[in-house]
C-alpha positions in Angstrom: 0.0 0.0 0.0 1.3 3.4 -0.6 1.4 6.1 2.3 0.9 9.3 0.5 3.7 10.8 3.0 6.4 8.5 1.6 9.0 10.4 -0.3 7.8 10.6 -4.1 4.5 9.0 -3.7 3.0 12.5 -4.9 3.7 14.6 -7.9 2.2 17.9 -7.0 1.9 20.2 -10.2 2.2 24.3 -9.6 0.9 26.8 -11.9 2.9 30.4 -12.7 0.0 32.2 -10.9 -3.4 31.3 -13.3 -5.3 28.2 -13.0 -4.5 24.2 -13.9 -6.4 22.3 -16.5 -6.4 18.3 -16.9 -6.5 18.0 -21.0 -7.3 14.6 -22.6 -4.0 13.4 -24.4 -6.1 12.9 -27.4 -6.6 16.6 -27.7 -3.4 18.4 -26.2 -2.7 19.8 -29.9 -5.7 21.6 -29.8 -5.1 23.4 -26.6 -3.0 26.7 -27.2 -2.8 28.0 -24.0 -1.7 31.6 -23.6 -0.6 31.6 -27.1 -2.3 32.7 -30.2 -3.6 35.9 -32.6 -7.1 36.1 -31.0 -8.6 38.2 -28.4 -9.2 35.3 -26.1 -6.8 32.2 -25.6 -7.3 29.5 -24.0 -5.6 30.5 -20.9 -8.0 33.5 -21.3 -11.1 31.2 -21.2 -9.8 28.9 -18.4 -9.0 32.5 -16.4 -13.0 32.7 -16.7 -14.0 29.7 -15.2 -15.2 31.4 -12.0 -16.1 28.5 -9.9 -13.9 25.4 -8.3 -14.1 23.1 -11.5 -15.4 23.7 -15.2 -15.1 22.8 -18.5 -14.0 23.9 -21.7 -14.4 22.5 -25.2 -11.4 21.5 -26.6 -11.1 19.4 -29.5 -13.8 17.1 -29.6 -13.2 16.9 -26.4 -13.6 18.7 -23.1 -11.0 19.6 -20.4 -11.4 20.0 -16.9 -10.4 23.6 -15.2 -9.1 23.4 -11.5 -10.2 26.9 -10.9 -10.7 29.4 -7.2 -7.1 29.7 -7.1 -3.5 28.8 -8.3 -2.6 26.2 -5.6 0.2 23.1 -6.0 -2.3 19.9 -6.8 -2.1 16.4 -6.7 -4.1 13.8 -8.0 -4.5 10.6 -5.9 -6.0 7.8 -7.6 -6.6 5.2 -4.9 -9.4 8.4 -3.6 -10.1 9.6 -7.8 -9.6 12.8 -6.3 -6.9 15.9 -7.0 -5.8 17.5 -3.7 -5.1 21.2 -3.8 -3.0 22.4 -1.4 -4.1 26.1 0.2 -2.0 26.0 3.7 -0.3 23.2 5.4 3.3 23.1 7.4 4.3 20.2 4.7 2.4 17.7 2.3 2.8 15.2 4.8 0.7 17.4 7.2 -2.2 18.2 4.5 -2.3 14.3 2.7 -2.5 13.2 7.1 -5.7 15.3 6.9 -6.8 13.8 3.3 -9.0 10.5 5.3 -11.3 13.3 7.0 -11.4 16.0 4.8 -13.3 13.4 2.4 -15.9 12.6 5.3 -16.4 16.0 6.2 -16.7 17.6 2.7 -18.8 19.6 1.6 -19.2 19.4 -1.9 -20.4 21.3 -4.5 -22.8 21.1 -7.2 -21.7 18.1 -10.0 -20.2 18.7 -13.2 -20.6 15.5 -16.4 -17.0 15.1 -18.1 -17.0 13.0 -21.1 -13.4 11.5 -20.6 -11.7 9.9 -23.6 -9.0 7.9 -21.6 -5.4 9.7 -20.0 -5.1 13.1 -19.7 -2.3 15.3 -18.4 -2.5 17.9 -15.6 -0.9 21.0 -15.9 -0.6 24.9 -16.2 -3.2 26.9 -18.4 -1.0 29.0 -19.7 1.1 26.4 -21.9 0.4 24.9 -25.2 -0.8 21.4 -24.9 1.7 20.3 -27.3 4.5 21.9 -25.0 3.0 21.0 -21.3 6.3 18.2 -21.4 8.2 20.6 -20.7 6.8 22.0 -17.7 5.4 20.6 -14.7 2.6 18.0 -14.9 1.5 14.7 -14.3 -0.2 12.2 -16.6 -3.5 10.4 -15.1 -4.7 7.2 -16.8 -8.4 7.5 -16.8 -11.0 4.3 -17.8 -12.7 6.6 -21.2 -16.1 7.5 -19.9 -18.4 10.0 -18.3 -17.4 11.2 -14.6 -19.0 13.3 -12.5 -16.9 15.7 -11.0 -17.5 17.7 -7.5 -15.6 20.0 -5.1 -15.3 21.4 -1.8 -12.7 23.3 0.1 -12.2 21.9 3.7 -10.7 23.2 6.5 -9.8 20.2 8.9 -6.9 22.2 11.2 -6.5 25.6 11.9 -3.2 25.8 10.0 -4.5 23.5 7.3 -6.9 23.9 4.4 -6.9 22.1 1.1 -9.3 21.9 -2.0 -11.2 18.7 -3.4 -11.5 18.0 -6.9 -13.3 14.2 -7.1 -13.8 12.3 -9.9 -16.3 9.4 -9.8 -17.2 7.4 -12.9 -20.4 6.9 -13.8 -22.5 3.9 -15.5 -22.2 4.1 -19.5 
């Protein structure tokens, strides 16, 4: 079993400042990020995402927007569930809390994402095509339709962290 404290048992992905987007690897060509001639990018639309998740057509595909706020994220598969990490001492500290924090959540509305299969986690601002480069983290997916909730929870008084889960859903 893996304890999420071990040394390199988490990849957390950072941002430059703007928010993080999960992009089906089928699709990564099609995502510009901050790049390009027109009035509004990509990154521009992902900046508009003014709620905890969304989604933005891309492709023939959707990807997912980790919105609220620019905060280093995880995603921990045994829980289908990105961690985003707003204040804690160390991620040993905030992935101790992760157990609770999922009981005591209070989550959000749902959001339906069509998923075709992996996709890669990483900062809106960069082309899909050059996100290798940067900091992200592939997730292998099952394709299929998840529904997708949030909450921000606050289980110490020097810890908070964001929930992104992912639950798959019957075809």
């Amino acid at each position: 079993m893996v304890r999420y404290a071990d040394p390199g048992a988490v990849e957390w992905v950072e941002s430059g400042g703007g928010p993080l987007i999960a992009v089906p690897e089928t699709v990564l060509p099609f995502w510009a990020g901050a790049e390009g001639d027109e009035t509004a990018s990509d990154y521009d639309r992902a900046c508009e995402i003014d709620a905890a998740v969304g989604l933005l057509p891309v492709g023939d595909s959707a990807a997912l927007v980790l919105g609220d706020e620019p905060a280093a994220t995880a995603y921990l598969p045994d829980h289908g569930t990105f961690v985003r990490w707003y204040a804690a001492d160390s991620a040993e500290e905030l992935l101790a809390e992760l157990p609770e924090a999922l009981v005591t959540a209070s989550w959000a509305s749902e959001v339906n994402w069509n998923v075709p299969g992996t996709v890669l986690l990483f900062d809106a601002a960069w082309p899909g095509n050059d996100c290798a480069r940067t900091d992200h983290v592939k997730i292998s997916l099952h394709p299929g339709r998840y529904a997708v909730r949030a909450a921000q929870v606050q289980p110490g008084p020097e810890t908070w962290l964001g929930l992104v889960q992912l639950r798959r859903l019957p075809d």
